[in-house]
C-alpha positions as CSV (number, residue, x, y, z in Angstrom):
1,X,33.1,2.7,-5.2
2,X,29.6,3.9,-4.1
3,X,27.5,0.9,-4.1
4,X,24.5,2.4,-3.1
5,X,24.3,5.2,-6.1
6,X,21.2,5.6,-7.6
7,X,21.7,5.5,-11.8
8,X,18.3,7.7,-12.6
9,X,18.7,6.4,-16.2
10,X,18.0,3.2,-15.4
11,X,14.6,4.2,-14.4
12,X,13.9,6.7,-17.3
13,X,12.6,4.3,-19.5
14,X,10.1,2.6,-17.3
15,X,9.1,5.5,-15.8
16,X,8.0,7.2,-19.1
17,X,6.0,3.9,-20.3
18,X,4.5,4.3,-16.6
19,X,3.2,7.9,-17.4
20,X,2.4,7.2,-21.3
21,X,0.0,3.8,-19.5
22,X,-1.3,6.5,-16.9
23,X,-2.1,9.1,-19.4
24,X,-3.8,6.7,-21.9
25,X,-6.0,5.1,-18.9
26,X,-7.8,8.5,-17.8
27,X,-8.1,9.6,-20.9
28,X,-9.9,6.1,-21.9
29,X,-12.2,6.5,-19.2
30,X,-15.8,7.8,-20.2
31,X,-16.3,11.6,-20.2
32,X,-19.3,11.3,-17.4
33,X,-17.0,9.1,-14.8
34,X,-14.4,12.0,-14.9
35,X,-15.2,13.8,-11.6
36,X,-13.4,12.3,-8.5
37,X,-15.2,10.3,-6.5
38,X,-13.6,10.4,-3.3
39,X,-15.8,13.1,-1.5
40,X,-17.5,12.7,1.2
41,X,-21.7,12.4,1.3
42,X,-22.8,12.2,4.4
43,X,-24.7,15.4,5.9
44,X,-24.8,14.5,9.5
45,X,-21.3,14.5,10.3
46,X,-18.2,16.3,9.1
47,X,-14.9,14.7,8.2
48,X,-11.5,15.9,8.3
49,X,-10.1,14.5,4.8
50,X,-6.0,14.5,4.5
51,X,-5.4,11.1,2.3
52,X,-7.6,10.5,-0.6
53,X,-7.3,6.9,-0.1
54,X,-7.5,4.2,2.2
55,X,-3.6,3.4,1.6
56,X,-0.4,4.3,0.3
57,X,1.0,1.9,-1.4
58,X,1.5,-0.7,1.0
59,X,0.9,1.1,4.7
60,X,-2.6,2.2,5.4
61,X,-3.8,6.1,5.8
62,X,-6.0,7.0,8.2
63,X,-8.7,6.9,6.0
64,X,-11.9,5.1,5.9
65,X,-14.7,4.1,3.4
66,X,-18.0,5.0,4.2
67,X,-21.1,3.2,6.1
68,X,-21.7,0.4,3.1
69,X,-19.3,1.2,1.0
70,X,-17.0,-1.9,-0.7
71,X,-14.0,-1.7,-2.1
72,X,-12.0,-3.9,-4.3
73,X,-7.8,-4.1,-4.6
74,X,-6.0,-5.6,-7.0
75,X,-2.4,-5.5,-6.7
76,X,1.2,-6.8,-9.0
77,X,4.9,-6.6,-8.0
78,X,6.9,-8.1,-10.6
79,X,9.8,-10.1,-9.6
80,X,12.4,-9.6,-12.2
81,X,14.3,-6.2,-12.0
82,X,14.1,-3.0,-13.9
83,X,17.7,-3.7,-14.7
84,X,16.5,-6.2,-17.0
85,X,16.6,-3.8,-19.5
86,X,14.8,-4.1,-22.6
87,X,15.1,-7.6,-23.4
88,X,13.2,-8.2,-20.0
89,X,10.6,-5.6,-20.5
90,X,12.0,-3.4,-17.4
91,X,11.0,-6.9,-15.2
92,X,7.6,-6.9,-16.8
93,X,8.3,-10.3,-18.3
94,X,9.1,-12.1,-15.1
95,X,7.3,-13.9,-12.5
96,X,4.4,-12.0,-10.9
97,X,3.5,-11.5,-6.9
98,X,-0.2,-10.3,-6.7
99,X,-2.8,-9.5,-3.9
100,X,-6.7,-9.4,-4.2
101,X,-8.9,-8.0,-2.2
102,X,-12.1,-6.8,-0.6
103,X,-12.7,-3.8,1.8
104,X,-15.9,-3.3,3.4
105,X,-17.3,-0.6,5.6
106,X,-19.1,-1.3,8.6
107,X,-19.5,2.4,9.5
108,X,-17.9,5.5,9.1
109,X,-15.1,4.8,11.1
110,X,-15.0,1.3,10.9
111,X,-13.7,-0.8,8.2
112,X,-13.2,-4.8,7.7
113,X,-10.6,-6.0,4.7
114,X,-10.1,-9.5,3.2
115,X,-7.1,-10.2,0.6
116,X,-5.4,-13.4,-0.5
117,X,-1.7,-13.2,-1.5
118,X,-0.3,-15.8,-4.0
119,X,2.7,-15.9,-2.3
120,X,2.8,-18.7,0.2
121,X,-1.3,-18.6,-0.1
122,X,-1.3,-15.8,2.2
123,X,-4.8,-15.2,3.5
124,X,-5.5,-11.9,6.0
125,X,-8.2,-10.5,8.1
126,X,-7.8,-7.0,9.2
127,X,-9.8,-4.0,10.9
128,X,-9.1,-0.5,10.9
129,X,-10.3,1.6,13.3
130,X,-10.8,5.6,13.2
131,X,-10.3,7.0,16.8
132,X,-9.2,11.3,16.5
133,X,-9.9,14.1,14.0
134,X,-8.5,17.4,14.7
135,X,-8.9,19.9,12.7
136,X,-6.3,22.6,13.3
137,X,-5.3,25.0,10.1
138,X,-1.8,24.6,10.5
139,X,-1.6,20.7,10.7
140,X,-4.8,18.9,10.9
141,X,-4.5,15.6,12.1
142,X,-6.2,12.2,11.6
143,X,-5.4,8.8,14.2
144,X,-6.4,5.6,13.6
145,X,-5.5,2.3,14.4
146,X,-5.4,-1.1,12.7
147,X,-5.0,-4.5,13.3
148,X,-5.0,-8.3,11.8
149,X,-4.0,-11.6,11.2
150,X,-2.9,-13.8,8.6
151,X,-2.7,-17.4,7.7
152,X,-0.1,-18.9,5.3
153,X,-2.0,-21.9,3.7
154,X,1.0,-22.4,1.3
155,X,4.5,-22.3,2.3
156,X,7.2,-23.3,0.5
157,X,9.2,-24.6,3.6
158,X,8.5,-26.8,6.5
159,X,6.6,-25.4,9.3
160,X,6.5,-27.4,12.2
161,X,3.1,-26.4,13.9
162,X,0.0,-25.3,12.4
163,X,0.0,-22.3,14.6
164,X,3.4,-21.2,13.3
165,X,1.6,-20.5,10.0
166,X,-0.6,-17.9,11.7
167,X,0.6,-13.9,12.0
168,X,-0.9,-11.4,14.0
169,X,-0.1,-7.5,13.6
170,X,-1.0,-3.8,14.9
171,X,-0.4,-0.5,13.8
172,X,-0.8,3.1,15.0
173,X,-1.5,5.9,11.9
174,X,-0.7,8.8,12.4
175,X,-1.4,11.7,9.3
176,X,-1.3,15.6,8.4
177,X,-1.2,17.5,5.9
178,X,0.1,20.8,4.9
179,X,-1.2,23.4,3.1
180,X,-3.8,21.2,1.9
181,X,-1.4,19.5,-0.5
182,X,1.5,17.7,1.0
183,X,-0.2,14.9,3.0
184,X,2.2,12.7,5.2
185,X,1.8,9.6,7.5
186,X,3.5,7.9,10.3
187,X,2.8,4.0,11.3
188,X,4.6,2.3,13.6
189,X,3.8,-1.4,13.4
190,X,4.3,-4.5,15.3
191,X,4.3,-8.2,13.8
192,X,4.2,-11.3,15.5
193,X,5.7,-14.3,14.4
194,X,7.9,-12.7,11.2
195,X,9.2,-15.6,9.9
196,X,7.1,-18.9,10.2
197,X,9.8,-21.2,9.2
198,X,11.8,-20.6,12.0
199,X,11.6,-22.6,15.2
200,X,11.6,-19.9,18.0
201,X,8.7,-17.5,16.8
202,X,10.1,-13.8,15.6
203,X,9.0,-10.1,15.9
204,X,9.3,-7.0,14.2
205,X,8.6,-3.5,15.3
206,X,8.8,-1.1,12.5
207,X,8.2,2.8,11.2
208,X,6.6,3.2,8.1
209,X,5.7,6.4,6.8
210,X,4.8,8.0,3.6
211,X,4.4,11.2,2.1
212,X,1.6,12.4,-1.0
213,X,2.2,15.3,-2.7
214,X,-1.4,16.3,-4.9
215,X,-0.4,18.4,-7.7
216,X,-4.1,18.1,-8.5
217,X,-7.1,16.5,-7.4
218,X,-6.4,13.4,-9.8
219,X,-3.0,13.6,-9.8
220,X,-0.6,13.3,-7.0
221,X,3.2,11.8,-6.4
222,X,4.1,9.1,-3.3
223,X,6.9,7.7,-1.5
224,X,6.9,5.2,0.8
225,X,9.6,3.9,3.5
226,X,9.2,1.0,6.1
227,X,12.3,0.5,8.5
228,X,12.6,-2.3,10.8
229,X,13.3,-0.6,14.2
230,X,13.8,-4.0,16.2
231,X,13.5,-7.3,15.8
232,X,13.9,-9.4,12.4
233,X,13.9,-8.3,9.2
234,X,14.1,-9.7,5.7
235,X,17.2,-8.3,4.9
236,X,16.3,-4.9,4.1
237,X,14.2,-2.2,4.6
238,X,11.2,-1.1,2.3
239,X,10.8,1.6,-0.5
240,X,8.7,2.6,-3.4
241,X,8.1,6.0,-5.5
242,X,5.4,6.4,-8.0
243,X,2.0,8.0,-9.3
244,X,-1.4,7.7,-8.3
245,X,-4.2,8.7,-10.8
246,X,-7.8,9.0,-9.3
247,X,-10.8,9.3,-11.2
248,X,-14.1,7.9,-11.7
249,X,-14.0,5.6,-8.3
250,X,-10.7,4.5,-9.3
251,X,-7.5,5.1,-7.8
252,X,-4.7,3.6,-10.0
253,X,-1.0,4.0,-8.6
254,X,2.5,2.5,-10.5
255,X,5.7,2.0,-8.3
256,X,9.3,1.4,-8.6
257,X,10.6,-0.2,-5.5
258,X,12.5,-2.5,-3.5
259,X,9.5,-4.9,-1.7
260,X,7.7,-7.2,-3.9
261,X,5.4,-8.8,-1.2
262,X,2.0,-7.6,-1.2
263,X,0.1,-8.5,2.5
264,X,0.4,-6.5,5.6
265,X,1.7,-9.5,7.5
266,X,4.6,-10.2,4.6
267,X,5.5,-6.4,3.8
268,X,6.0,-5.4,7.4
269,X,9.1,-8.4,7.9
270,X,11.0,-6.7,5.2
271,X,11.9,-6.1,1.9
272,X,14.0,-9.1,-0.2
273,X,16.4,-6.3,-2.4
274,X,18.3,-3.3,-1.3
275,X,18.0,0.3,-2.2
276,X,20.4,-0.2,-5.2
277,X,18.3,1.0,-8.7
278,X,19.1,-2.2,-10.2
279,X,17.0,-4.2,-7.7
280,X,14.2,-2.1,-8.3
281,X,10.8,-3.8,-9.2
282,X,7.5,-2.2,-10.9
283,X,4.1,-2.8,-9.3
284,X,0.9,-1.6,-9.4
285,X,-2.5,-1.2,-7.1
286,X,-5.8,-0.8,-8.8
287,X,-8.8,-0.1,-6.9
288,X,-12.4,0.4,-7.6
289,X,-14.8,2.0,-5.1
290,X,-18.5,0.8,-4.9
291,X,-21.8,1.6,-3.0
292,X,-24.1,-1.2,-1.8
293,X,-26.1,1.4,-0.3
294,X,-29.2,2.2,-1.9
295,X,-30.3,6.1,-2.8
C-alpha cells in the first residue's frame, strides 16, 4: 500500500475555486492599477531583477524594496485539511493561523521587517541584507543574507525561562534564473532554540529552496520545499504549490501545502503534516507595496 500517493483529485476542486477567486480579483481591480508595479525606478544605479518579490511563500528571495518603500503582508493557513471535502469547505471552515506584517526599506539593499503571528503570539524582527549581483547571461545571480529574532509572548506550554521564549535565525539566499523565466532560490537556514518548551535548547539547520516559473509578467506558478538537514524538526518537512497574481502593487499568491505556521522562526522547525494530499492545507499571502517617498 503506497502511503505517500498523491490523489490529484482531491485537490481539483480547491484548486479551481483558487483560480475562479484569482481570476475575479485582477479583473476587479481598476483598469488604471493594471500595469505591474514591481519595476525598478531609480536612475543612478542598475539592478539585477530575478524574483519579482521579496518572498516565496514562506522563504525569502534575494530581493529588496527600495530606499522608502513600505510594505505590508498579510498572511492565512487554515488548519483543517483539504480532505475535508465539501462539508468543510476544502479546510476553509476551520480554525485559521495568520501573520501581519510590515516591511520597510532603509536603502536599496537594506531592508527591516516586523510581523506578529497569532500562534503562540509570535513577534519577529528581521533584516535582510543584499551583498552580490552578477549579471552573467546564462545564470545571473543575486546573494543576500538575512537574519532575526523572535519572541513568543504566548505559549501554550510551560517555558521555564524568559529567555527560552526568544529565537534567533540566519539565512544565506542564494537565486538565478533562466532564460528570464524560470527563477529558482536556495537558502540554507540556521535556527536557534527550535523548540522553546523543551529544557535543553534545540537547533535546526535546514535547505529551503523554491522555484517561480512566470508564464507572464502577472502570472507565474511556485513551489516551495524546506528540509531539515540537522538538528530538530517538527516532524516533517515543508511544502506548498500555488499561484501568484501581481498587479497594481499587489502580489496575491494561494497555496496548497503541508506547513501551517506563518513566521520565519516557526516555519524553519518544521512542518506539523506530511506530504500525504489529505493533510494538505490552503493559505494565502497578500501584499500591498507603498511609497513614503515623495515625487
Amino acid at each position: 500500500m503506497l502511503k505517500n500517493k498523491i490523489n490529484t483529485t482531491d485537490l481539483f476542486q480547491p484548486v479551481a475555486a483558487a483560480v475562479l477567486f484569482l481570476l475575479i480579483y485582477c479583473q476587479g481591480l481598476p483598469a488604471q492599477e493594471q500595469e505591474v508595479k514591481w519595476q525598478r525606478t531609480s536612475e543612478t544605479e542598475q539592478y539585477l531583477q530575478l524574483f519579482h518579490a521579496t518572498a516565496a511563500f514562506n522563504l525569502p528571495t534575494a530581493e529588496t524594496l527600495q530606499k522608502g518603500e513600505m510594505q505590508f503582508e498579510l498572511a492565512h493557513r487554515f488548519t483543517m485539511p483539504v480532505s475535508s471535502g465539501w462539508s468543510g469547505a476544502y479546510g476553509l471552515d476551520g480554525s485559521v493561523i495568520m501573520s501581519i506584517g510590515l516591511d520597510y526599506a532603509l536603502s536599496d539593499r537594506v531592508m527591516l521587517a516586523l510581523t506578529r503571528s497569532n500562534l503562540e503570539g509570535n513577534v519577529e524582527l528581521r533584516s535582510k541584507y543584499k551583498i552580490l549581483e552578477i549579471n552573467n547571461t546564462l545564470l545571473p545571480t543575486v546573494i543576500a543574507v538575512q537574519a532575526g529574532l523572535a519572541y513568543n509572548g504566548k505559549p501554550v506550554g510551560i517555558v521555564e525561562n524568559t529567555g527560552d521564549k526568544f529565537q534567533y535565525f540566519a539565512s544565506a539566499i542564494f537565486n538565478t534564473m533562466y532564460h528570464k523565466k524560470l527563477a529558482i532560490g536556495l537558502v540554507p537556514s540556521y535556527l536557534y532554540n527550535s523548540y522553546i518548551y523543551c529544557n535543553d535548547i534545540q537547533y535546526s539547520f535546514t535547505m529551503g529552496g523554491y522555484a517561480q516559473y512566470y508564464v507572464s509578467p502577472s502570472w507565474s506558478l511556485l513551489v516551495e520545499v524546506n528540509s531539515t538537514v540537522t538538528g530538530w524538526r517538527n516532524r516533517y518537512n515543508s511544502f506548498a504549490c500555488g499561484l501568484e497574481a501581481e498587479t497594481g502593487g499587489h502580489f496575491f499568491r494561494i497555496l496548497v501545502g503541508t506547513n501551517t505556521r506563518l513566521n520565519y522562526s516557526q516555519y524553519l522547525a518544521g512542518a506539523p503534516d506530511s506530504f500525504q494530499s489529505k493533510y494538505w492545507h490552503i493559505g494565502f499571502n497578500l501584499t500591498r507595496l507603498f511609497s513614503l517617498k515623495s515625487d
